[in-house]
C-alpha positions in Angstrom: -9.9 -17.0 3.1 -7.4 -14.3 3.3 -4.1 -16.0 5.0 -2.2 -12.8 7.2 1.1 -14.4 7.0 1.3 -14.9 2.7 0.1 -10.8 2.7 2.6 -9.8 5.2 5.6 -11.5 3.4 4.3 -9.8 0.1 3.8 -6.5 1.5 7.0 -6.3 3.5 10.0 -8.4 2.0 10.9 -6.8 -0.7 9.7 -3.0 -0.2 11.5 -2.5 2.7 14.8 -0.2 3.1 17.1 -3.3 2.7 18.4 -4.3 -0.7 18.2 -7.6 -2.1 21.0 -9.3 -1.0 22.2 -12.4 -1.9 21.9 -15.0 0.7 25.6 -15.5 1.9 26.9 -18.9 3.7 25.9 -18.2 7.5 28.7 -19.7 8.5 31.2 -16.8 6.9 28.9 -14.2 8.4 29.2 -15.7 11.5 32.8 -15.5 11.8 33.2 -12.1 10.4 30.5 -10.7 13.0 32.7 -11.9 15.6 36.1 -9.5 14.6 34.0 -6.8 12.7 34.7 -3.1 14.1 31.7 -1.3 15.5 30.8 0.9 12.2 28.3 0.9 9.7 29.9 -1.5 8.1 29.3 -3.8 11.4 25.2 -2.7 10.6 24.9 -4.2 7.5 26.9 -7.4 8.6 23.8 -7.4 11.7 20.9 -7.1 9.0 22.4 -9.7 6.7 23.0 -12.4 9.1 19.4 -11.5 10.4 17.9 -12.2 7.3 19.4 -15.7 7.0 17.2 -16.6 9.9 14.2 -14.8 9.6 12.4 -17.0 7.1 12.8 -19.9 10.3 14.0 -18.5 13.1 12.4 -15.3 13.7 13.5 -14.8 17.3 16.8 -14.9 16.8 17.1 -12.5 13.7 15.0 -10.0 15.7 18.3 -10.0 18.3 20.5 -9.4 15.2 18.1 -6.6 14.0 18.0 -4.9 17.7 22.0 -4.6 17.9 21.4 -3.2 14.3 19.7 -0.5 15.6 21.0 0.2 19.0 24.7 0.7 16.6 22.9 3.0 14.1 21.4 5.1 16.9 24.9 5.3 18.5 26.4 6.0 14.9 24.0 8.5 14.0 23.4 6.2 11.3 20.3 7.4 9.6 20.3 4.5 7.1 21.3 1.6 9.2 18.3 2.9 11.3 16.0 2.7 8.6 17.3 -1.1 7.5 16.8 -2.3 11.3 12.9 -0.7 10.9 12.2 -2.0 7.9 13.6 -5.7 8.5 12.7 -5.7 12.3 8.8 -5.0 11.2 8.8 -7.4 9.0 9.7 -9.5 11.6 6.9 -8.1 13.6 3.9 -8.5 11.3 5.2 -11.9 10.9 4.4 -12.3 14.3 1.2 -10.0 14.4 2.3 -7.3 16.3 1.1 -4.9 14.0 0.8 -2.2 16.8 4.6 -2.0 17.1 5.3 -2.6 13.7 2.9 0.7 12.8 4.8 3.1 14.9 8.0 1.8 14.1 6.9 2.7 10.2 5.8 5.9 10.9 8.9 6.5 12.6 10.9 5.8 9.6 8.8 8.0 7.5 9.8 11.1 9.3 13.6 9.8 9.1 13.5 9.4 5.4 11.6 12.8 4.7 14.1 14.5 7.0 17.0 12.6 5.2 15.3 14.4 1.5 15.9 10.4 0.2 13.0 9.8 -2.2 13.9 6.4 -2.5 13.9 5.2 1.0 10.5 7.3 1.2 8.8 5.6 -1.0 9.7 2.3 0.7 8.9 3.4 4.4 5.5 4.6 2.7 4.6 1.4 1.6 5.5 -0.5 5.0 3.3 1.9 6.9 0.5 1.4 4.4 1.2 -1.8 4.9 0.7 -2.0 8.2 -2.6 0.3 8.0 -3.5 -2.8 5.4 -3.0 -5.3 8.2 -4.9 -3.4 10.4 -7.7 -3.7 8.2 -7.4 0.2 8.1 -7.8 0.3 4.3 -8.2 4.5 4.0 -4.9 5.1 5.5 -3.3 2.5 3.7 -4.7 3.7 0.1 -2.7 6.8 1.2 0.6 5.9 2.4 0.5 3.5 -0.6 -0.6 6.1 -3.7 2.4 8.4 -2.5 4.3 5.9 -2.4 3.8 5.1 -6.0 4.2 8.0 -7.4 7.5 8.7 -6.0 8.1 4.8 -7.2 6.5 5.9 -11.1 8.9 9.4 -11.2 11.8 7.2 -10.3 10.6 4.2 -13.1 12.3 1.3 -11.1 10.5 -1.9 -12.4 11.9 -3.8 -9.8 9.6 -1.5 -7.0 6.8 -1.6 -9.7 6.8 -5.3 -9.5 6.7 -5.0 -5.4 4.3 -2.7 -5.9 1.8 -4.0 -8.0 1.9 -7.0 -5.6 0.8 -5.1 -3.3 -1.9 -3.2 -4.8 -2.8 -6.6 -5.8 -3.7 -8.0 -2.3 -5.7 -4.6 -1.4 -7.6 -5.1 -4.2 -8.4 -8.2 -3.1 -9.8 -7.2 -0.1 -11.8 -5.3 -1.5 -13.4 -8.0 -3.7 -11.9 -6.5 -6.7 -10.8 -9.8 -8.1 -10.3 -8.5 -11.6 -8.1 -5.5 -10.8 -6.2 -7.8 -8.6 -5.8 -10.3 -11.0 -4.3 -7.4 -13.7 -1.8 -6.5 -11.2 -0.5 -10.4 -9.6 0.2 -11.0 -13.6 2.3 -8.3 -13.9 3.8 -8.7 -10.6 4.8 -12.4 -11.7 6.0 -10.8 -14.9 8.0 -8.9 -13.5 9.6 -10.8 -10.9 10.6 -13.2 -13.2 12.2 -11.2 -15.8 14.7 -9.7 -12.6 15.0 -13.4 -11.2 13.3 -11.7 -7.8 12.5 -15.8 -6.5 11.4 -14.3 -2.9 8.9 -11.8 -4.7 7.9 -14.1 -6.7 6.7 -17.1 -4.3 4.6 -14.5 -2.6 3.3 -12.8 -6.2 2.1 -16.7 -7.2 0.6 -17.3 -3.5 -1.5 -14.1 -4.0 -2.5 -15.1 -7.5 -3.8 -18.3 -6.7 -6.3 -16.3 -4.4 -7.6 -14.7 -7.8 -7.8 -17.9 -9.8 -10.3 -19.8 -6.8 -11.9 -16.4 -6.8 -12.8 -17.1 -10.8 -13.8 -21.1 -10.0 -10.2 -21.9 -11.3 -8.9 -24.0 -8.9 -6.3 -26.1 -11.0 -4.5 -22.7 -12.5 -5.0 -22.0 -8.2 -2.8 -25.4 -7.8 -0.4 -24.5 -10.7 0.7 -21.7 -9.1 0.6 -22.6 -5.8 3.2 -25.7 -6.2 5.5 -23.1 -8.2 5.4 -20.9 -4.7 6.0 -24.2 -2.4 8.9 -24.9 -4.8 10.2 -21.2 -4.1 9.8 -21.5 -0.1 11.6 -24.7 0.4 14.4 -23.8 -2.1 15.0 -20.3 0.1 13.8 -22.0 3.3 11.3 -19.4 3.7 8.9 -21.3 6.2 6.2 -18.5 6.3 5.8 -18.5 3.1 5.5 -22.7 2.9 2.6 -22.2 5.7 0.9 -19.8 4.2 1.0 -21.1 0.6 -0.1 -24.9 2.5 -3.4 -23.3 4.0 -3.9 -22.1 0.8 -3.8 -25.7 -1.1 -6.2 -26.5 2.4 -8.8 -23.9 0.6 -8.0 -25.0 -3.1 -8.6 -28.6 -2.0 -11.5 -27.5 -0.4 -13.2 -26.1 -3.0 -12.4 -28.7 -5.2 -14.3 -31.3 -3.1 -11.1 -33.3 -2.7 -11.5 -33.4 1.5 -8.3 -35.9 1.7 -5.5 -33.4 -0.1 -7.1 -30.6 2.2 -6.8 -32.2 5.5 -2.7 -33.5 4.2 -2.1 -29.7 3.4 -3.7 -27.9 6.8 -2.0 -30.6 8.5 1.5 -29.6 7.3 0.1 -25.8 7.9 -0.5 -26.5 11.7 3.2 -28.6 12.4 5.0 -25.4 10.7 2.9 -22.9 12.3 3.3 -24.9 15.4 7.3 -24.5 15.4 7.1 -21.4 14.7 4.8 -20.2 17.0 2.7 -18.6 14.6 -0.9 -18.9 16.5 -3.0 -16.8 13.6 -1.7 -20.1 11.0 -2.6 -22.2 13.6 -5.9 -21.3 14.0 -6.8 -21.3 10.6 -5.2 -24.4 10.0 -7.4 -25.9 12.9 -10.5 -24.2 11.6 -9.9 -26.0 8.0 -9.3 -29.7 9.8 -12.6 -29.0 11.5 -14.0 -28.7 8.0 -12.6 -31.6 7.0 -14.5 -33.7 9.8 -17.6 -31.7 9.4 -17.3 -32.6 5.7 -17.0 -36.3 6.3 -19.7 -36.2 9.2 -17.2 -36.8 12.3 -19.3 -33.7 14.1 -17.7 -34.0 17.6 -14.4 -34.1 16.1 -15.0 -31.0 14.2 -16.6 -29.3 17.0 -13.3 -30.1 19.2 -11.1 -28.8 16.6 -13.3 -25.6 15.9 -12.9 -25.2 19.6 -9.1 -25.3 19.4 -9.2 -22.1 16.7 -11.4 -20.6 18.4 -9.5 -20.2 22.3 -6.4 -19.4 20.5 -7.7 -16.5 18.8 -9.2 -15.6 21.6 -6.1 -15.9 23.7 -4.0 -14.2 21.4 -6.8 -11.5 21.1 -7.5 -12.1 17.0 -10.7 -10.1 17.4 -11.5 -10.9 13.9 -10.4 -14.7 13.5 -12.0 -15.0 17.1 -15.3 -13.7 15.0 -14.8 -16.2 12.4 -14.2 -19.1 14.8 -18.0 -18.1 16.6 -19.8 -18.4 13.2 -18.1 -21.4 12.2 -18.8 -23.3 15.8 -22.7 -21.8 14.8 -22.4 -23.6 11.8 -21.5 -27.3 13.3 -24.5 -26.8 16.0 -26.6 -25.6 13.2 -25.4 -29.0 11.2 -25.4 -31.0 14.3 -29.0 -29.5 14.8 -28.6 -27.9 18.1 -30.6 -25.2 17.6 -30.0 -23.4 20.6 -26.2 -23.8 20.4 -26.3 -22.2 17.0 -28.6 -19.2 18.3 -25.9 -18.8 21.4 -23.0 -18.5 18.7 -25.2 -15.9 16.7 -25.7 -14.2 20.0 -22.0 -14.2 21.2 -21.0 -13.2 17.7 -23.2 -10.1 17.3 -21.5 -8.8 20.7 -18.3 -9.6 19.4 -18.8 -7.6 16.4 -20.4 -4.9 18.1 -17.1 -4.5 20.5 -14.5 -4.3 17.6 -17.3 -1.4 15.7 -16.9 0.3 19.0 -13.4 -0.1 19.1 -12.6 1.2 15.7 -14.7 4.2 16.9 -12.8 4.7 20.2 -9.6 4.4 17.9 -10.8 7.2 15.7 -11.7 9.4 18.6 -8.1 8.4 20.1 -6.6 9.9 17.2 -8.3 13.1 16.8 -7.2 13.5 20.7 -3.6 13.1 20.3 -4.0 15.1 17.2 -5.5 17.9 19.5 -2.7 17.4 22.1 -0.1 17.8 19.4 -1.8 21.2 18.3 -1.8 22.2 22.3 2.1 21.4 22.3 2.8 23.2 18.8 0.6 26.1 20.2 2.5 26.1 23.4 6.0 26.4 21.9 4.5 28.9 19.6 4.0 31.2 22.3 6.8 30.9 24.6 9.3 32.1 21.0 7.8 35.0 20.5 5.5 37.4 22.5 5.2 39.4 19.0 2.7 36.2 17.7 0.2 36.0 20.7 -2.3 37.4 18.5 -1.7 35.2 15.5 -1.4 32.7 18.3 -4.8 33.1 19.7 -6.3 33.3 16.5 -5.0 30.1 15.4 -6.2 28.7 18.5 -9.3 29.3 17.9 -9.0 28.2 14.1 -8.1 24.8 16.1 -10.8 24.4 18.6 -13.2 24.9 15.7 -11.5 22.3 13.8 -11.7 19.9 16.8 -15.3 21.2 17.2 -16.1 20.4 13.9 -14.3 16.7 13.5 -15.8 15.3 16.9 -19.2 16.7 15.3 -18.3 14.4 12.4 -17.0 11.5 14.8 -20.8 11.3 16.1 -22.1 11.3 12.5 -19.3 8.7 12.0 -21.0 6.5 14.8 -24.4 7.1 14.1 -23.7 5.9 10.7 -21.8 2.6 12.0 -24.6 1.7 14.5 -27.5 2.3 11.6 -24.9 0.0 9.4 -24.7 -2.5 12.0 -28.8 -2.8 12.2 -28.9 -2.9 8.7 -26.1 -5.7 8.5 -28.3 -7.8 11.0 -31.5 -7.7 9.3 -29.6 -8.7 6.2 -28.0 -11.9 8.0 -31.8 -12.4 9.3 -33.1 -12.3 5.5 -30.3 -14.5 4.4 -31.5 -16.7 6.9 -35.2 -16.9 5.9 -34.2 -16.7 2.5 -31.9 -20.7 3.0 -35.4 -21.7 4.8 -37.9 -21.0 1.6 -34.7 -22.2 -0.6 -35.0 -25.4 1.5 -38.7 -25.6 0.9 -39.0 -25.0 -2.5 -36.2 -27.3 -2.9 -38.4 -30.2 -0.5 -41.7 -29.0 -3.0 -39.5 -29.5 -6.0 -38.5 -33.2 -4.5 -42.3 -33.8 -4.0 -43.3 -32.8 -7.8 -40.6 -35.1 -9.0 -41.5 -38.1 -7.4 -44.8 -37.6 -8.0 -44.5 -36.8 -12.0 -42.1 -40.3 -11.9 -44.8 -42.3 -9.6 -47.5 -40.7 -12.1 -44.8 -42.0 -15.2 -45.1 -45.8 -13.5 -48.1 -45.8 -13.4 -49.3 -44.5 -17.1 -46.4 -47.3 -18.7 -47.8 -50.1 -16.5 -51.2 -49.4 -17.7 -50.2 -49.0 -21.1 -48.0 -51.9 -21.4 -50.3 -54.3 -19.3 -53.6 -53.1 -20.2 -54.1 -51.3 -23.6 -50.6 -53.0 -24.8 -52.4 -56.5 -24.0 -55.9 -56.0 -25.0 -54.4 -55.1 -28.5 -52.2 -58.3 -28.4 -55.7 -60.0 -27.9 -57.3 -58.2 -30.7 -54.3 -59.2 -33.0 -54.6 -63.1 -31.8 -58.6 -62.7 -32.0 -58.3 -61.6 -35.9 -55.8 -64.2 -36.3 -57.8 -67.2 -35.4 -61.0 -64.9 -37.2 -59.0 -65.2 -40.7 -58.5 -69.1 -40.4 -61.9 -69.9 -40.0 -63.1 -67.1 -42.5 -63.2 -67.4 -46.1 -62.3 -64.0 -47.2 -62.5 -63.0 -50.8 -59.1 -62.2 -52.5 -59.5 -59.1 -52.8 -60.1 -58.4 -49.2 -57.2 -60.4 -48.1 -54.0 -57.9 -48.4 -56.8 -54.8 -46.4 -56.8 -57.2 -44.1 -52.9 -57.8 -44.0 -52.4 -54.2 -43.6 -54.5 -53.7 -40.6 -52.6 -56.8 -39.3 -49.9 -54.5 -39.9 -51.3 -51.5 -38.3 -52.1 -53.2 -35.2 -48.1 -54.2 -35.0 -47.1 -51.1 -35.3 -49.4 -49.8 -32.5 -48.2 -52.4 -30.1 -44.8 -51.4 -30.5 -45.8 -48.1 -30.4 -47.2 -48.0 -27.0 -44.3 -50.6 -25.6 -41.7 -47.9 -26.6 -43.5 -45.4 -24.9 -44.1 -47.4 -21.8 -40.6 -47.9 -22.4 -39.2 -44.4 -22.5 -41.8 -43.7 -19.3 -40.0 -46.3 -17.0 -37.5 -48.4 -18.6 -37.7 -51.9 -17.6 -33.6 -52.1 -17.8 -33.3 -49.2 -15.3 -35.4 -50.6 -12.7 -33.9 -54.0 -13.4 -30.0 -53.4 -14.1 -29.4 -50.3 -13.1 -28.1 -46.6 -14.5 -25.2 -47.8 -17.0 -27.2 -50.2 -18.6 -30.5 -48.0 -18.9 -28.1 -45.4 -20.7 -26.2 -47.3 -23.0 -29.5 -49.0 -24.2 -31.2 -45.5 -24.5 -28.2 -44.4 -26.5 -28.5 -47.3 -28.6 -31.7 -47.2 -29.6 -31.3 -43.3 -30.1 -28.1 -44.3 -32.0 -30.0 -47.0 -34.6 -32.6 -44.8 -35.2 -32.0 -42.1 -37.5 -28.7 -40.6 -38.9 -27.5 -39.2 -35.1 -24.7 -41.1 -34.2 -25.2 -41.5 -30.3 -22.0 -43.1 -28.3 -22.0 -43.6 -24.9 -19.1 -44.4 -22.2 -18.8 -45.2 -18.4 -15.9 -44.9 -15.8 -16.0 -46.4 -12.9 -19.9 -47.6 -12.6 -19.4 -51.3 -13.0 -20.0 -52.0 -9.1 -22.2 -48.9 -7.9 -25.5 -49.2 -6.5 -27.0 -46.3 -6.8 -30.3 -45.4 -5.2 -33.4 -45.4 -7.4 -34.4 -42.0 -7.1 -31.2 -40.6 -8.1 -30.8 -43.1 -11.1 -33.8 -42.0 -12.1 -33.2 -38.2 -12.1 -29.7 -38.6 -14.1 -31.6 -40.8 -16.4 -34.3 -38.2 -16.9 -31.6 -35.6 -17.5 -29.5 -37.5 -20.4 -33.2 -38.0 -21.8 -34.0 -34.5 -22.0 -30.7 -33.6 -23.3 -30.3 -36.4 -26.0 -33.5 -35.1 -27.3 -32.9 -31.6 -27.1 -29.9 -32.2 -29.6 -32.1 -34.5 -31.8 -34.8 -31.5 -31.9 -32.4 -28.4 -32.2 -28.9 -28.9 -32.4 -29.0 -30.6 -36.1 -25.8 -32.3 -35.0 -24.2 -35.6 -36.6 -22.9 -37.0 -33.8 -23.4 -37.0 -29.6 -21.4 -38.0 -26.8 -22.8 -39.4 -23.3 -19.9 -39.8 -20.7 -20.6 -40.9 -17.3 -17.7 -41.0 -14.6 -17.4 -42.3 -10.9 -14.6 -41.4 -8.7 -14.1 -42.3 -5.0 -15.6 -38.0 -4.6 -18.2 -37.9 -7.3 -20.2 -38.8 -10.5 -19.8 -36.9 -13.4 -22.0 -36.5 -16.6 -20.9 -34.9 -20.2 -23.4 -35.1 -22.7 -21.5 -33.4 -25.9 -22.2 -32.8 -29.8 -21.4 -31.2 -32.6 -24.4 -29.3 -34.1 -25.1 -25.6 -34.4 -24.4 -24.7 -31.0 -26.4 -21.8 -29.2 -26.0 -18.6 -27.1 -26.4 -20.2 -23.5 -27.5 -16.8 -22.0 -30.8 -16.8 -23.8 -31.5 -20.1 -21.3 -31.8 -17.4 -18.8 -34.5 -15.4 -20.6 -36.5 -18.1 -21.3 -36.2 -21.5 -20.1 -38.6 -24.1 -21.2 -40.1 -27.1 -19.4 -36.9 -29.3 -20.3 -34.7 -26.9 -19.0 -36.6 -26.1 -16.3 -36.8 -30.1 -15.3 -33.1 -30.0 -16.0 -32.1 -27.2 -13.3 -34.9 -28.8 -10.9 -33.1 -32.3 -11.0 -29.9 -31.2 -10.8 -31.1 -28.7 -7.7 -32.5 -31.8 -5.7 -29.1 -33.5 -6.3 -27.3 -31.2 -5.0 -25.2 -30.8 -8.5 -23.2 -28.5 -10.4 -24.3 -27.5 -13.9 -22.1 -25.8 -16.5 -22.9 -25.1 -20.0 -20.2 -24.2 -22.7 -21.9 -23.7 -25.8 -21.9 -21.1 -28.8 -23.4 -20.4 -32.2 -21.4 -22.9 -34.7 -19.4 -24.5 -32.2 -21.8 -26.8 -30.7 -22.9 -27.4 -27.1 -20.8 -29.1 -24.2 -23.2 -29.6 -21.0 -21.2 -30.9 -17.5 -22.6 -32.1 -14.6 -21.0 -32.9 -11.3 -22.7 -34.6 -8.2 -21.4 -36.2 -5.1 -21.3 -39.2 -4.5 
């Protein structure tokens, strides 16, 4: 989840035309604003006291930007004009009216090239690209933004390079380039700290807490993120607080830890709530639902899907409105209402079909007023000087070809979207079948399982009850035999050491019985069935096994599932007394109130854990297929020398 408002504050806080100033007491503003003359100085008194309240009260610091520029415009002030744009758009995106904020950018790109300030031009650039980015119009914002950064580069201002690279940082991330994003959020942070930039750096740790769930790093995700709440309540900077809480919502999220998500989207919705920020609100909405589909409260989750989804739509959020369909598919798909989930999918695929067309319309929009522009230039053109109606006509007709020839490539341009479309449904379609034969292998996997540990009953009982007791009976048949017998001396210790023998095979097949269906599992349960098993493997050679539990004193867990995780430390215990020529091993099971964890850890030779994926044996292979049916998490962290670390994580 990409959260507008945390993008917006990085993209447009710092990089616009107005310094960093420090915050002054409102108070003293206040009174000055009241005798200050109208001059410029009178501007930058408006744009300051507008900043105090734009972090809470964005409505009223837009008023104080407006006066801003109305004086400029009077004064002639080109600068003052360019501080109202830049703060007033910030304002804007804020808000999502990225429309306004867009021309207002452009606007203050031709000011600055007029003015020959390289400086301020490289700042409007990167507002407009940044309002291109918001837009999701990623080729226009690549532009503005690598000409901004040249002109930032020839200038070498590392406070801008910070800005900057936080930038670049969330494009990249849009573009799933997590690692490229990651490279530039570090030296964003870096670089913020070392000039004490706090604002810059709240949104540079909010961003970077994107790229650490992005790499499965969800406490570095939290580190950061409680750095950047610390930042927003210090400066009061309530867009930043809601957008860095939906992000602990997702963080929670993926860490399985449903309670701390619902406390955080919560907090999201009240702030978004006062400050009438609908796109926050939505999402934060969207992740409650999740929070009762996760802990099975479906119509709850439906109403609250609902919610998000009319106020996008109201507030015409094409996109989030898109999001909200697919989710509501997904709780009809869970609830199994079939035909619910198929009208979703059906209103959806419209949905996405009007904002393809509309990004087409846009692009034919613009090549018009582009050819309307050229009309006007051409018009002018001719009514200077009579002496250029040739050149004139010439260059006319250079113009119509180049209209010719771009409306020629805006059909190619649809064709291409509408074959892209097609091929973007029958790849949802697949991805659909493909879940279904996941599901069924999954269901075929289950069946095998249970019938290899039915099969496993079975073969101990027999061997315990039948061949284990029909040797017993031998043994107490020769026993009896040798009192009544008179056996010579020298026949006496051969028989002794078949007496022997026969022991031996009766314990022999009662540990195997044993190790097929423990007795203590079915009887006392998971714990006890593994610290016996680890005992036994413990006083049995020169491994020294050790096994601890957390929190598994009053489960009941079901049988099946005891079973599997019993299976699993089986094969892995033995897979380190085969291979890993290790002294000692480590079994750690863990129960918490959101799920069971197993470490099974030792100290041998270690070995490269990608070869598991060239060729996995039967153990492995029984490994991944119990820890599929369970629904678990598997990671391996092993190398050669260093010995092997396996974790697994189920819910509980």
């Amino acid at each position: 989840m990409r959260h507008k408002f945390l993008i917006g504050i990085v993209i447009l806080s710092g990089i616009c035309i107005a310094n960093a100033q420090t915050l002054m007491d409102l108070d003293s503003l206040l009174i000055e604003y009241k005798t200050a003359e109208l001059d410029t100085s009178r501007v930058l008194l408006l744009i300051n006291i507008g900043q105090q309240y734009e972090g809470n009260e964005p409505e009223t610091a837009k008023k104080y930007y407006e006066e801003a520029g109305t004086l400029s415009k009077q004064l002639n002030y080109k600068r003052g004009t360019l501080k109202f744009i830049s703060n007033y758009t910030y304002v804007l995106n804020m808000q999502g009216n990225y429309d306004t904020a867009l021309n207002m950018n452009l606007e203050s790109v031709k000011i600055s090239r007029a003015m020959g300030d390289s400086l301020a031009l490289a700042k409007c650039l990167f507002n407009t690209g940044s309002s291109y980015q918001l837009l999701n119009d990623y080729e226009d914002a690549i532009s503005y933004y690598l000409e901004g950064k040249k002109i930032f580069s020839s200038l070498n201002n590392e406070i801008f390079t910070a800005q900057s690279s936080d930038i670049l940082q969330v494009l990249y991330q849009k573009l799933k380039r997590y690692d490229k994003a990651f490279e530039l959020g570090q030296e964003a942070i870096a670089l913020s700290r070392k000039y004490d930039l706090d604002f810059q750096l709240g949104n540079a740790l909010g961003n970077m807490a994107i790229n650490y769930n992005a790499r499965n790093q969800f406490d570095k995700a939290l580190e950061v993120l409680n750095e950047a709440l610390q930042i927003s309540r210090r400066t009061d900077n309530k867009y930043l607080e809601v957008s860095v809480q939906l992000n602990f919502a997702e963080t929670w999220e993926k860490k399985l830890q449903f309670d701390k998500m619902k406390e955080h989207a919560e907090i999201a919705k009240n702030l978004a709530v006062a400050l009438g920020d609908v796109q926050s609100e939505g999402l934060a909405l969207k992740l409650l639902s999740a929070y009762y589909l996760y802990t099975k409260e479906l119509q709850k989750a439906t109403e609250l899907a609902n919610q998000s989804y009319l106020l996008f739509q109201k507030n015409d959020l094409k996109r989030e409105e898109l999001a909200g369909l697919s989710w509501l598919g997904n709780i009809a798909l869970v609830s199994g209402n079939v035909q619910e989930y198929l009208r979703y999918g059906e209103e959806g695929n419209l949905l996405a079909d009007q904002l393809l067309n509309e990004n087409i319309q846009k692009k034919i929009v613009e090549l018009e007023k582009k050819y309307e522009t050229t009309l006007k230039e051409e018009k002018i053109a001719l009514l200077e000087s009579r002496d250029l109606q040739q050149q004139t006509k010439l260059s006319n007709k250079s113009n119509l070809n180049i209209i010719l020839i771009s409306f020629i490539v805006v059909l190619f341009l649809l064709a291409f979207l509408i074959i892209l479309n097609i091929r973007q449904k029958l790849i949802i379609r697949q991805k659909r079948i493909s879940e279904l034969e996941i599901g069924q292998q999954l269901m075929a996997t289950e069946a095998v399982l249970l019938g290899e540990e039915k099969e496993r009953v079975r073969v101990a009982r027999d061997l315990h009850d039948g061949l284990g007791g029909l040797l017993s009976g031998i043994k107490f048949s020769f026993q009896n035999m040798k009192g009544n017998l008179d056996i010579p001396p020298e026949n006496n210790e051969a028989f002794d050491k078949g007496m022997e023998m026969l022991d031996t095979s009766i314990d022999e097949i009662r540990r195997i019985s044993h190790n097929m269906m423990p007795e203590t599992l079915v009887k006392f349960g998971l714990d006890t069935a593994l610290k016996d098993f680890c005992s036994n493997i413990d006083q049995g050679g020169n491994l020294q096994v050790t096994y601890q539990s957390i929190g598994m004193d009053d489960y009941d867990m079901e049988q099946s599932k005891a079973v599997s995780l019993y299976r699993i430390v089986q094969e892995l215990v033995y897979n380190t007394v085969k291979h890993a020529q290790a002294n000692t091993v480590i079994v750690q099971l863990i129960k918490n109130d959101e799920n069971l964890s197993l470490t099974v850890e030792d100290d041998g030779i270690g070995f490269d854990p990608t070869l598991l994926e060239k060729n996995k044996g039967i153990g492995w292979y029984n490994i991944y297929s119990r820890v599929n049916l369970l629904k678990g998490k598997l990671d391996i962290h092993a190398a050669p020398g260093k010995g092997t670390s396996i974790h697994l994580t189920f819910n509980v």
